[in-house]
N, C-alpha and C positions, 0 to 999 in steps of 0.2 A: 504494500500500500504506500503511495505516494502522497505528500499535500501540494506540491507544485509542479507543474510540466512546462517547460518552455518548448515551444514546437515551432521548428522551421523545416523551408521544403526548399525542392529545388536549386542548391545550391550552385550546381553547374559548372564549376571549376573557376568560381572566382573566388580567392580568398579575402582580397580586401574588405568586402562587403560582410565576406562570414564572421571574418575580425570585429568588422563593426556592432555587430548583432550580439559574437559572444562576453564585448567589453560591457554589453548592460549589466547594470546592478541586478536587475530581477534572473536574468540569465544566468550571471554567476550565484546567484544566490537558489536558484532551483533545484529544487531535488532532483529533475530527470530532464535533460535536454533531449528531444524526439526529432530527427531529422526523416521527412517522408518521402524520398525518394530525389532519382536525376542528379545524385551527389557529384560524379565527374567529368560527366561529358559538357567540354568547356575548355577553355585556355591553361588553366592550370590545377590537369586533374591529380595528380598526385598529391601537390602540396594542398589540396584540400581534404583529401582521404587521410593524410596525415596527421592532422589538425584536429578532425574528426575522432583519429581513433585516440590520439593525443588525450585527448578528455575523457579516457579510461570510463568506469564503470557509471558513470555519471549518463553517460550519451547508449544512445538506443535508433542505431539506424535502419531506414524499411526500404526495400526494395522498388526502382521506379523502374517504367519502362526502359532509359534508357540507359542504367544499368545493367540490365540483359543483354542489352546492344552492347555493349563496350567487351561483355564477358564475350559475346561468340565472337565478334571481331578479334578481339584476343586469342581467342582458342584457334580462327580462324573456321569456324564455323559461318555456315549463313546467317547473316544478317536481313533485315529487312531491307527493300529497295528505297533509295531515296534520300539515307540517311546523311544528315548535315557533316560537311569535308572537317566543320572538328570532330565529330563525333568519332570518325576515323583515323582524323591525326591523334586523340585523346586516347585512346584503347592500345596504342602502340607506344604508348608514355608511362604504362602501366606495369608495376613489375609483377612478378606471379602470384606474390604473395596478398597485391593487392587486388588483381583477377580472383583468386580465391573467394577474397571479403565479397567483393561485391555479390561472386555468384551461391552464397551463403545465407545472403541477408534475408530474413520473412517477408512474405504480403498473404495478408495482414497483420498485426501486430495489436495485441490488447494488454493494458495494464488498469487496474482498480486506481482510481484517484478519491482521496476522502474526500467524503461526502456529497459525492458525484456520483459513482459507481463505476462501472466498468467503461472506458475508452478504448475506441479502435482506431488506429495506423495504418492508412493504407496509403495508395498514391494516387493514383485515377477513381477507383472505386472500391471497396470489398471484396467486390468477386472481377475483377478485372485492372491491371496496374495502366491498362492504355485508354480506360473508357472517359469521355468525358463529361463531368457534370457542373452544371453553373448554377451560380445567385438565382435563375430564373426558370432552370428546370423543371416542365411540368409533374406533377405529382405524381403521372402513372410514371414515369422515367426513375423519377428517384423510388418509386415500387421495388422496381426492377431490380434497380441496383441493389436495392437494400433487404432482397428474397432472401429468408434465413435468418436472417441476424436476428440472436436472441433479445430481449427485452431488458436484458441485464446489461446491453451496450447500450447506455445512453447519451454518450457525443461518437460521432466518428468526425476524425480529422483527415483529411486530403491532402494533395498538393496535386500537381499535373497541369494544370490551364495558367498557375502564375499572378492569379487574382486573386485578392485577401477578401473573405467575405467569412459572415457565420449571420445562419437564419435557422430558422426550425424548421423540422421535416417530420410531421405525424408526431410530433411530443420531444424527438429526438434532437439536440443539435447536433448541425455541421458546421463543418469550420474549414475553412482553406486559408493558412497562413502566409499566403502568397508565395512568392522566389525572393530569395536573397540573390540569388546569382543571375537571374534576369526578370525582373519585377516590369510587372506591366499597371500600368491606371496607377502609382505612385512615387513621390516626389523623393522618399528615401527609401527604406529598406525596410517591408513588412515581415512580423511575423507572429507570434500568439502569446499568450500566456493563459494557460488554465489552472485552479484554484478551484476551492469550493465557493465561493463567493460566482464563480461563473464566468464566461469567455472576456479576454481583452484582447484584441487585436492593436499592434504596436508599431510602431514605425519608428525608426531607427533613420536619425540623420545624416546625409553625406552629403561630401561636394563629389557628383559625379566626375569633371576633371579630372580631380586627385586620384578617385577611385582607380578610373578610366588608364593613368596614365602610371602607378602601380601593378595595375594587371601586364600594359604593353611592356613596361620592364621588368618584366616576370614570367612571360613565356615567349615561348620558340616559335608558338605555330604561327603560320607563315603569314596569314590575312588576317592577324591576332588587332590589327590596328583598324580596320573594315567591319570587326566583329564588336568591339570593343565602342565604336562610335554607334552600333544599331544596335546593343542590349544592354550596354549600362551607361552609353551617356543620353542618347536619343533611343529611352525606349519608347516604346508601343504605349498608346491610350487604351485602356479599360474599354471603351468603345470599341478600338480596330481590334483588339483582342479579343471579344463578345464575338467579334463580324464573322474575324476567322475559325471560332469556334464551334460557333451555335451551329453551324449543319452537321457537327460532330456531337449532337447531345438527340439526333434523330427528330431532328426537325424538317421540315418540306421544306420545299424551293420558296424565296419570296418571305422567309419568316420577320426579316427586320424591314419590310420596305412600308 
């Protein structure tokens, strides 16, 4: 049993931002640090698995889709089509031990939180780490996703879309504590804190700049400066992030117009 979680997602291989995140007081101060998936595929995926596993028994990491990716590219396994040129340079940055970690990690992941009760860790959904679900998800959707799950989970936590939100689902909350490693719809760097008192969603200030120009003097890969200006200086609005999503949460043609 737990009395605080601090919960981030999507880290993506930037660690300035993770630094950011883990220099909070309530961060340091939590019982259980919860990272939910997408940990390294990004500019600097080692030194952020590092970092991670650095934080010893404290931290509790969950398995994201693109975590999988990194492990068969590693293995040299098939991959899915399509997959972003770091995603490829990032898996080959990877030493074995840390190929290992990743393809170890659970989805899903539940811990008892006082006087909350049981919380679940996943990445995209419960029963799927690639599914996507949003703020605005119709209820038979989030149904779906949530077929099974006992009544004893009463938050589940996400990450996957990069949007920080927490709204009720049938009595249950959810919570997506956004990306620290490419954050979309915010001006710093979200993430969560759960308590019994109930969700806070957090934002963590930076100058992207500095962030920005930290990462570029910190890795190798090759378009790391092209990458670097489109996810952590000039990210994406909450809007164009909705746009490119929603046909991903099984919606018809036409749904935002």
């Amino acid at each position: 049993m737990v009395h605080t979680i601090a919960v981030l997602s999507d880290t993506h291989g930037v660690l300035p931002t993770l630094e950011a995140v883990l220099a909070e007081p309530d961060v340091q101060a939590a019982d259980l640090v919860v990272v939910t998936g997408d940990l390294a595929a990004g500019p600097q995926p080692g030194e952020v698995l590092d970092r991670l596993v650095g934080l010893g028994e404290r931290v509790q990491l969950v398995r994201g889709n693109a975590d999988r990716d990194l492990v068969a590219l590693a293995r040299g396994e098939t991959a899915p089509p399509g997959l972003p040129a770091i995603d490829r340079w990032a898996a080959q940055q990877l030493s074995a031990e840390q190929v290992e970690l990743l393809a170890s990690l659970p989805h899903p992941w539940t811990v008892d939180l006082t006087g909350v009760g049981e919380v679940l860790f996943c990445h995209g959904s419960p029963r799927d780490d690639n599914e996507v679900v949003l703020v605005d998800t119709r209820p038979s959707r989030w149904a779906e996703a949530f077929a099974g799950l006992p009544d004893s989970v009463r938050v589940v936590c996400c990450g996957h879309t990069h949007m920080p939100f927490a709204r009720l689902v049938d009595r249950r909350w959810v919570v997506n504590s956004g990306s620290t490693g490419m954050p979309y719809g915010s001006t710093g760097v979200p993430w969560a804190l759960l308590d019994s008192r109930g969700v806070h969603l957090r934002t963590t200030p930076i100058d992207p700049e500095a962030a920005g120009a930290a990462v570029i003097g910190g890795s190798s890969f090759p378009q790391v400066v092209e990458w670097v200006e489109e996810y952590v200086v000039h990210r994406a609005s909450d809007l164009e992030a909705l746009d490119a999503f929603g046909v991903r949460d099984g919606r018809g043609p036409g749904w935002n117009e």
